[in-house]
N, C-alpha and C positions, 0 to 999 in steps of 0.2 A: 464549492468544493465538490468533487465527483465527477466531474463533467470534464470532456473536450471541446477546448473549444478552439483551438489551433486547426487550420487548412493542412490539404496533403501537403502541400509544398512545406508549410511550416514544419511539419513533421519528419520530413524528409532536411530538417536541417539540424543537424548536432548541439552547434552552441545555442539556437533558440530552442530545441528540446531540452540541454543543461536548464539552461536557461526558468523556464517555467517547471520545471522538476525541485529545483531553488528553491523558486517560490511557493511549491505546493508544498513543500515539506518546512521550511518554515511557516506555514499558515496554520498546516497539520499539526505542528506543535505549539503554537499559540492558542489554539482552541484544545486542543488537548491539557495543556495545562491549565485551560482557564475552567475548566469546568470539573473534573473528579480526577482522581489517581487510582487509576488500576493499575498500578504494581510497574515496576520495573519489567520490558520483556527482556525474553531470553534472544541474546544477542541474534543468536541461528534462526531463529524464524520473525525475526523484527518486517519484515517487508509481509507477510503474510498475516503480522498484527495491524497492519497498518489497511489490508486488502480488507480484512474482516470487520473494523472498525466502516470503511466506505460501505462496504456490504449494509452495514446498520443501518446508513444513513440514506442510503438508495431505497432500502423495503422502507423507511416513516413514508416515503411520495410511491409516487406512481413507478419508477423505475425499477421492479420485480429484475425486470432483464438481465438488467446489469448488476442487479446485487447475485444471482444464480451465477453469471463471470466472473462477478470478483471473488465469491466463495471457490470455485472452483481453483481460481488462480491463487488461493488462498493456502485449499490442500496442495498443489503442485508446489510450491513454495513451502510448505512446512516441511513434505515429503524431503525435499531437497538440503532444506536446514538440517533435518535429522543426519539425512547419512553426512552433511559437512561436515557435522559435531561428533558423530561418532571416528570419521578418519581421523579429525583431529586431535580427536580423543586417543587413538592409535601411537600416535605420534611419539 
């Protein structure tokens, strides 16, 4: 889990991008369910639970790097969540 391992060409392709997003997001919830329950997220920032959860899982090894991207893409993504939920909220 965490890792790429799709070619540019593969990346550059939509239904094998669907594709493996499928599968990492059922993986992600299989292991997530198999092991603790941290609460329900909040719907608005669910993709930036999901960045910071990876994040954890990058700083236990060697890949510092990638856990510093995925936090960042973590706040960019909650930032995000917020104002969706507060327009929504508007509504």
């Amino acid at each position: 889990m965490g890792g790429v391992t799709l070619t540019e060409e593969e990346l550059r392709d939509p239904a094998r991008l669907s594709d493996e997003a499928a599968k990492y997001a059922d993986e992600f919830l299989r292991q997530e369910n198999s092991h603790f329950d941290i609460g329900p997220p909040d719907w608005s920032t669910d993709i930036a639970l999901v960045y910071t959860i990876e994040a954890a899982r990058a700083l236990a090894g060697p890949r510092h790097d990638l856990a510093v991207e995925l936090l960042g893409l973590a706040t960019e993504a909650t930032k995000a969540g917020k104002i969706a939920r507060a327009e929504s909220e508007r509504i």
